[in-house]
C-alpha positions as semicolon CSV with decimal commas, in nm:
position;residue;x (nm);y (nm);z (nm)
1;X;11,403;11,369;8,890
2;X;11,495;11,116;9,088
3;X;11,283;10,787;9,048
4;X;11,199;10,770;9,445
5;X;11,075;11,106;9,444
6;X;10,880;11,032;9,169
7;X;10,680;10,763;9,339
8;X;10,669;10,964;9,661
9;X;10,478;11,251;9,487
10;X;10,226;10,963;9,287
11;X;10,163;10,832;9,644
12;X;10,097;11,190;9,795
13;X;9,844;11,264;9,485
14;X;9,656;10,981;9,524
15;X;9,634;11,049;9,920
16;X;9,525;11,382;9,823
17;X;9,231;11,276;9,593
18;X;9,140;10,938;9,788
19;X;8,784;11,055;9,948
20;X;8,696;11,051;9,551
21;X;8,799;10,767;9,477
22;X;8,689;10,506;9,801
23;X;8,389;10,488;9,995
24;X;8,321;10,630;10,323
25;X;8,417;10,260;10,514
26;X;8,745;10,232;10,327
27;X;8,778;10,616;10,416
28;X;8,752;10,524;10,763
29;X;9,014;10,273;10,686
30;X;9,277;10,483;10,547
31;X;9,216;10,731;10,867
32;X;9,338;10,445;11,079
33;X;9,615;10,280;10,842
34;X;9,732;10,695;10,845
35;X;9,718;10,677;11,273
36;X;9,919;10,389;11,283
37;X;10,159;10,488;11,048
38;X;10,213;10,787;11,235
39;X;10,229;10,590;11,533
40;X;10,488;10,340;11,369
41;X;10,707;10,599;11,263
42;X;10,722;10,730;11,611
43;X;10,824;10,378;11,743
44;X;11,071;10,333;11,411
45;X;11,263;10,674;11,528
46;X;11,293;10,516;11,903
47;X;11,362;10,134;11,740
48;X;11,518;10,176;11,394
49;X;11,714;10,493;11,418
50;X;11,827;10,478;11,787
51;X;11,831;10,106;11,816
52;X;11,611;10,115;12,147
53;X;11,308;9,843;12,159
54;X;11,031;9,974;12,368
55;X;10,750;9,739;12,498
56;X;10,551;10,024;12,602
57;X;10,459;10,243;12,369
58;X;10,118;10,262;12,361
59;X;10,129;10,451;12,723
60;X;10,217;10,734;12,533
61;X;9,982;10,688;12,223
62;X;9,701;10,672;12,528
63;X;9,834;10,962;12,715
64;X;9,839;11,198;12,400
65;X;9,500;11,054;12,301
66;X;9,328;11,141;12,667
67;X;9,459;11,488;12,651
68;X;9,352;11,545;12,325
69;X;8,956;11,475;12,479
70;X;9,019;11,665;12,782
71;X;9,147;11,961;12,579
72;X;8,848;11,918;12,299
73;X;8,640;11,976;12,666
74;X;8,782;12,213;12,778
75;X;8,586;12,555;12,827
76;X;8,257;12,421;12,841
77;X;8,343;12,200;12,494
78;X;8,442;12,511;12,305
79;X;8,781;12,305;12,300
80;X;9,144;12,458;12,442
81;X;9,239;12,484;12,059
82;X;9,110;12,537;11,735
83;X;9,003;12,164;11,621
84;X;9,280;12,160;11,370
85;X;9,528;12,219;11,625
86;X;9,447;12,000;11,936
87;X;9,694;11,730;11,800
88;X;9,927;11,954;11,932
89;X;9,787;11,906;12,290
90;X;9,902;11,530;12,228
91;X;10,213;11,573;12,087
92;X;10,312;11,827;12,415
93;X;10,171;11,530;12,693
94;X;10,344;11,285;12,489
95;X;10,672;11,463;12,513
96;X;10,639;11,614;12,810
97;X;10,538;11,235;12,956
98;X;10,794;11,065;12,741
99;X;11,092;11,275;12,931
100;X;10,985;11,142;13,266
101;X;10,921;10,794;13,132
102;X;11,284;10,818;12,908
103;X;11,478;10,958;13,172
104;X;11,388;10,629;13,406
105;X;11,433;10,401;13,111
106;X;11,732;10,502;12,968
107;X;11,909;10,403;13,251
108;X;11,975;10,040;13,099
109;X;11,960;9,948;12,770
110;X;11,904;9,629;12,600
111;X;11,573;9,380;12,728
112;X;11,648;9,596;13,040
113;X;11,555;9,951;12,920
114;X;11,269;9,705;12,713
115;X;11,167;9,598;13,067
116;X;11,131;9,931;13,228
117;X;10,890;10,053;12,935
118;X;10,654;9,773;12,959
119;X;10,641;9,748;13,341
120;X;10,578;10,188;13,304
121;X;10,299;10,126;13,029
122;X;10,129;9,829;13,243
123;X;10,146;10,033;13,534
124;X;9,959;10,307;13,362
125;X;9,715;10,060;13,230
126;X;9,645;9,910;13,556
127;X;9,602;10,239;13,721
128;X;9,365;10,398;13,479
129;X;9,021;10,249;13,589
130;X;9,115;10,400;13,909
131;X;9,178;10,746;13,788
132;X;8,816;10,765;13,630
133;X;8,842;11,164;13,660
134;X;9,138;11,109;13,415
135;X;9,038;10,829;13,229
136;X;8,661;10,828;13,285
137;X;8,638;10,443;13,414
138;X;8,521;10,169;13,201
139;X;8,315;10,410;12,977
140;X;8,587;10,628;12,955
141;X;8,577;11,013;12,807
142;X;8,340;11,118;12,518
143;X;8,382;11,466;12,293
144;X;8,258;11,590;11,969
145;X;8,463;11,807;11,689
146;X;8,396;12,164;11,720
147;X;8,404;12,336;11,372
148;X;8,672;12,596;11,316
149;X;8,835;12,789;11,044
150;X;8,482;12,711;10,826
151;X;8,526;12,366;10,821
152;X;8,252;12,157;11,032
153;X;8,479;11,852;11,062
154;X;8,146;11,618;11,070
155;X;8,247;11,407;10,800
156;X;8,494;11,142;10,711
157;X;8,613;11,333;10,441
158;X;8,759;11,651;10,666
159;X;8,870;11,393;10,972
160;X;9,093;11,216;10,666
161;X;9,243;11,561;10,558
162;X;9,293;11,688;10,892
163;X;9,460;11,329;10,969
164;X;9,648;11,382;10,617
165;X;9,771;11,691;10,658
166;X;9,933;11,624;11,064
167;X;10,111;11,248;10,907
168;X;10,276;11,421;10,639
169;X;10,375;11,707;10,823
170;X;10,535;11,487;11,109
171;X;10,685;11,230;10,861
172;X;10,847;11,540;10,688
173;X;10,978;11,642;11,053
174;X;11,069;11,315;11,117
175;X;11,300;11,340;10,775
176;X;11,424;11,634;10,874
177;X;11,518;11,519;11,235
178;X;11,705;11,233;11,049
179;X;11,948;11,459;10,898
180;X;12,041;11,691;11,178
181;X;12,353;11,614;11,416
182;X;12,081;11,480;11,719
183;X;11,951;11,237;11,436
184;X;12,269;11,130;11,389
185;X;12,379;11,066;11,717
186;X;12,082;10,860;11,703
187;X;12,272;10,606;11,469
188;X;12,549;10,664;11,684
189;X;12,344;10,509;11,972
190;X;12,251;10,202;11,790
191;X;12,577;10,094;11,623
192;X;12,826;10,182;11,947
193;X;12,679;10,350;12,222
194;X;12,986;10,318;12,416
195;X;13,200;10,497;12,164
196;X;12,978;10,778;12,148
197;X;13,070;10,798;12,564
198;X;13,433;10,753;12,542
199;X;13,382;11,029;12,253
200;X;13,253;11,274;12,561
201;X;12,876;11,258;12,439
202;X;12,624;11,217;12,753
203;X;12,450;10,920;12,627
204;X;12,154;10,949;12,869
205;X;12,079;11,284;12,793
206;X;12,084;11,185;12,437
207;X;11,899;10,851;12,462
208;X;11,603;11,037;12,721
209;X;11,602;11,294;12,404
210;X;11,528;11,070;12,100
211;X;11,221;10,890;12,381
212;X;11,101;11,178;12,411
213;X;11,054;11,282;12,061
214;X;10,924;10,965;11,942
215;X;10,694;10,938;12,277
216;X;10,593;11,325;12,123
217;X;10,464;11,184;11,780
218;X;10,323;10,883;11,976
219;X;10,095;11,128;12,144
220;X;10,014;11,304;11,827
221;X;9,896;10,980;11,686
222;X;9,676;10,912;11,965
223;X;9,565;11,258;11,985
224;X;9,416;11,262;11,628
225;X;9,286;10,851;11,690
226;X;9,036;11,069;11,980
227;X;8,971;11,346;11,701
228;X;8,882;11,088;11,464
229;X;8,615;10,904;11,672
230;X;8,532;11,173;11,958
231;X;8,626;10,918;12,208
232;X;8,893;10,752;12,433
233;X;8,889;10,465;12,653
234;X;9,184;10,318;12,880
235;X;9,157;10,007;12,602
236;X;9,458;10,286;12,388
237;X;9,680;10,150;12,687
238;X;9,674;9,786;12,647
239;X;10,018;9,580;12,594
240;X;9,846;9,503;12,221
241;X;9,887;9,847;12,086
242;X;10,272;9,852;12,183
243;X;10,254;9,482;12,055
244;X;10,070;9,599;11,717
245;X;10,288;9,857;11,677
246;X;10,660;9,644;11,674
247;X;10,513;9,389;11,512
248;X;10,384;9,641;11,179
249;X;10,706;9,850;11,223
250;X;10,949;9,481;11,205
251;X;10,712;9,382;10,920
252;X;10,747;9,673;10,710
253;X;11,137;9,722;10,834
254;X;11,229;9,897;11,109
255;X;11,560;10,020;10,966
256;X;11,402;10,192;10,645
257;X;11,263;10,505;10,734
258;X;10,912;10,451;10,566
259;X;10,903;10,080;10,639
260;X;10,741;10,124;11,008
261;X;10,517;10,376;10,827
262;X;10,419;10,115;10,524
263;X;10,404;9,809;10,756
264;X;10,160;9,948;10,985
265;X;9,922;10,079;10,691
266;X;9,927;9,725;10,519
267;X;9,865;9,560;10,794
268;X;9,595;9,789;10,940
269;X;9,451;9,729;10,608
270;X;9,488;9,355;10,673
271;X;9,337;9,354;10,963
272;X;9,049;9,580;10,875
273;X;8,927;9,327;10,547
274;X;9,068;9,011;10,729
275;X;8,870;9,055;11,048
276;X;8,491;9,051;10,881
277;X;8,607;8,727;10,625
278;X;8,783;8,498;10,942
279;X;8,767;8,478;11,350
280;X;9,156;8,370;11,325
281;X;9,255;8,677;11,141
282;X;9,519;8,764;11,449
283;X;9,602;8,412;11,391
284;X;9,739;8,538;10,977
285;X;9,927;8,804;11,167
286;X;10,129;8,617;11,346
287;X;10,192;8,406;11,083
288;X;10,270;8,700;10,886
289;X;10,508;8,815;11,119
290;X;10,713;8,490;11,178
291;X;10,740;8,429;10,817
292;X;10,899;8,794;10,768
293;X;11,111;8,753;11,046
294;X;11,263;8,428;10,892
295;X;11,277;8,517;10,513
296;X;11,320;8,840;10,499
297;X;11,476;9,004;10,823
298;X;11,490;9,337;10,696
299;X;11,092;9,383;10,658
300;X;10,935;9,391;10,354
301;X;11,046;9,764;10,254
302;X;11,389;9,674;10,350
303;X;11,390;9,375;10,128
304;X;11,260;9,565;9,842
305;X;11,495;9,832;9,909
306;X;11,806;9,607;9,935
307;X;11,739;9,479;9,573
308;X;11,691;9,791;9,420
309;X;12,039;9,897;9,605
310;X;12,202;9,589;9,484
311;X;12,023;9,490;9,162
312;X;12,055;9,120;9,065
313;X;12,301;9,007;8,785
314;X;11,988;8,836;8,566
315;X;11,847;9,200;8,441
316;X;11,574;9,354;8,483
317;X;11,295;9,168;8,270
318;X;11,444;8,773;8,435
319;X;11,486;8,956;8,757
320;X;11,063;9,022;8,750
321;X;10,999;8,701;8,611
322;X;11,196;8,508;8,862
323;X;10,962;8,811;9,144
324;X;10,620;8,708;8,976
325;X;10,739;8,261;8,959
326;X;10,793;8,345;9,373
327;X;10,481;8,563;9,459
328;X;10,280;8,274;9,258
329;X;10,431;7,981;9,393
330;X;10,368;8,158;9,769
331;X;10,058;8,241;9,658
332;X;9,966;7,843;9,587
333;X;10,131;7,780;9,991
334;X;9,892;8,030;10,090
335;X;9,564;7,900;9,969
336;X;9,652;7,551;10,102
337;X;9,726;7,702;10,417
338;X;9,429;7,902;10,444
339;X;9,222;7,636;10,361
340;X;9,338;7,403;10,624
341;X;9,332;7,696;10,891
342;X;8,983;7,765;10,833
343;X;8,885;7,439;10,778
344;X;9,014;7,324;11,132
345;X;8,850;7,659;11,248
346;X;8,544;7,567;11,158
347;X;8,536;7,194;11,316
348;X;8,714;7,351;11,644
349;X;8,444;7,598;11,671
350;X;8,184;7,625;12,002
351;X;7,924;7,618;11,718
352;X;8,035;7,311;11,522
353;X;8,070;7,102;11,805
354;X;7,723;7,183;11,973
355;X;7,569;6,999;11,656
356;X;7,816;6,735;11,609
357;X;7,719;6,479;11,860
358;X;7,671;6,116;11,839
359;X;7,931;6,074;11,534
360;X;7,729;6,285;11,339
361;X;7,956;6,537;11,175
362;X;7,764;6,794;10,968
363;X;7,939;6,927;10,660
364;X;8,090;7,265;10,679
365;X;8,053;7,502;10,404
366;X;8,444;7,686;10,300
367;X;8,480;7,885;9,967
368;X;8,107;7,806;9,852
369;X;8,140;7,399;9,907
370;X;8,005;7,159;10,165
371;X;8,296;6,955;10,271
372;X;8,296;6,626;10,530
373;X;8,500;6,657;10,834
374;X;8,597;6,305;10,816
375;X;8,686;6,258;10,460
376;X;9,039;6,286;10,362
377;X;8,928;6,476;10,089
378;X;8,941;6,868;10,232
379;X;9,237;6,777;10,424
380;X;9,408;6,626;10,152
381;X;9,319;6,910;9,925
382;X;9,463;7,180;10,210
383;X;9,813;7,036;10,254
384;X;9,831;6,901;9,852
385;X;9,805;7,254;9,789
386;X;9,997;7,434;10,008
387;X;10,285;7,180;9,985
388;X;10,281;7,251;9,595
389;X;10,318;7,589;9,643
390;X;10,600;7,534;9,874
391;X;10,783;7,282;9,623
392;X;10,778;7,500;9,359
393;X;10,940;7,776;9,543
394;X;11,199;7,571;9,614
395;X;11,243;7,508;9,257
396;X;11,212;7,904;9,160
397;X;11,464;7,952;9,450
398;X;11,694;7,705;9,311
399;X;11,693;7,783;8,952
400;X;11,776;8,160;9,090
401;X;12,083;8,010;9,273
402;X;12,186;7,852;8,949
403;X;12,162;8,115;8,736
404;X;12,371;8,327;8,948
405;X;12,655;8,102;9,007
406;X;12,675;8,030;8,651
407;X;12,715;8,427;8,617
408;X;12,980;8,428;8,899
């Protein structure tokens, strides 16, 4: 058997018997990093596949996500579907919404058709605390789970399986829709759009046909985001989901077919420890994201994937040494930068400065040790540290070079 469907199976089993193994927070967890790989993959069919960067997206995360409450409503709460099947109300409002939105959009391409789908999804934001029969207003539209097909759906454990079972299904259909001829027009659209027009192919038709199928798994992501907390608010439309969402799907590589998928679940993850340690955890994001944009372009999956298509020349065994000398040495960086972020975080803060007035500067407690503001000592110890790290990954770096051009 092949070795990468060996890993996608282990990966499967241990999403099948996670609610065993975690607790019901980090259950919670993997609910979301499952959403918003869902939701990445959608933008990674529109992004990676068809070369098309949307701005927007999370119009059509919200507007799958409202109908989902309105259907779970509907007839007096008794719900328009079977709970297990209401992400199907989504995935219907997000196609049916992404072939009016497409059809505008896809009449430019490049940062214009990136325009257009920001100024649509901004639009829709703005005119949602209008619409309050719609969107329900500032407190926006409530719902509860209605049990079907003996399953009460009141715990964590059936709202992860239900969540399961809809990603894998639509990342299989997703797969699947990669293979077929529309799938491959897709490429065709992001390498040389206008060869696939002199070839006869209507381009439009075919670019307003690829939106709407991601904006259709969009809205299935947003639909089960209402089944999993019986709630949406107009908050699903904000320029930050669409931002989220490019930023997980670059990280984890937008040209890989899983890397949208495993960028947005790591750094859901990320975000979901990060954010109850630091106040600056969006700050680590960004960082994050800049540092993968400028070492390794292709997203971390497409990295990883790149070396395993085009092994190195030093073996296997020098090949993970040289891996493990690099993760250690940017793990040294790291620390020193961390330090110095939170450090400064900490003397920037509202609270800090209320008590230090009249040159007296308390000291701040950071990784279980009261350190003085104005003693070279932390700051020293910050940078020392993180400019280590940085020196001896030039060094790894450099001794890699070596080796291979002695090969050569």
């Amino acid at each position: 058997m092949n070795f990468k469907y060996i890993i996608l199976f282990a990966a499967v089993a241990l999403l099948a018997v996670l609610p065993w193994l975690v607790s019901d927070s980090l259950l919670n967890a993997a609910i979301l990093m499952l959403i918003a790989a869902l939701f990445a993959m959608a933008f990674g069919l529109l992004c990676g596949q068809a070369g098309m960067l949307s701005f927007g997206h999370a119009a059509y995360f919200g507007v799958g996500a409202f109908a989902s409450v309105h259907a779970m409503n509907a007839f007096d709460g008794e719900g328009l579907l079977p709970t297990p099947l209401l992400p199907l109300v989504g995935a219907a409002t997000g196609l049916v919404s992404g072939i009016l939105a497409g059809y505008f959009s896809t009449k430019r391409t490049g940062v214009y058709f990136s325009m257009i789908t920001l100024a649509l999804a901004e639009l829709l934001h703005a005119l949602a605390p209008h619409l309050k029969h719609v969107f329900g207003g500032e407190a926006g539209i409530s719902s509860f789970r209605m049990p079907a097909w003996g399953i009460e759906f009141g715990s964590f454990t059936d709202v992860y399986y239900l969540t399961l079972v809809w990603t894998l299904l639509s990342i299989g259909l997703l797969y699947l829709f990669s293979k077929t001829p529309l799938g491959r027009l897709a490429l065709g659209l992001r390498e040389n759009a206008h060869r696939l027009r002199f070839l006869g192919y209507n381009t439009h038709a075919l670019s307003t046909l690829i939106f709407a199928v991601s904006a259709m798994f969009a809205g299935l992501a947003g639909a089960l985001q209402s089944l999993n907390i019986e709630a949406s608010n107009y908050v699903v439309l904000e320029s930050q989901i669409s931002t989220a969402v490019v930023l997980n799907s670059f990280i984890g590589g937008v040209r890989v077919f899983l890397g949208p998928a495993i960028g947005a679940a790591v750094m859901t993850f990320f975000g979901y420890i990060s954010s109850d340690l630091t106040r600056v955890w969006l700050l680590y994001q960004g960082i994050i994201f800049v540092l993968v944009m400028m070492f390794l372009p292709r997203g971390i999956v497409g990295e990883i994937a790149e070396r395993i298509k085009n092994p190195s020349c030093d073996g296997l065994a020098q090949t993970a040494i040289t891996m493990a000398q690099r993760i250690a040495s940017l793990a040294i960086a790291a620390f020193g930068a961390v330090f110095v972020i939170e450090f400064l975080q900490r003397v920037l803060s509202t609270e800090y400065r209320a008590v230090a007035r009249d040159g007296h500067w308390p000291d701040i407690t950071l990784f279980t040790y009261d350190w003085s503001p104005v003693s070279a000592v932390p700051w020293g110890l910050g940078i020392g540290v993180f400019a280590l790290g940085i020196r001896l990954a030039i060094i790894v770096n450099r001794r890699a070079a070596a080796r291979q051009e002695a090969q050569a």
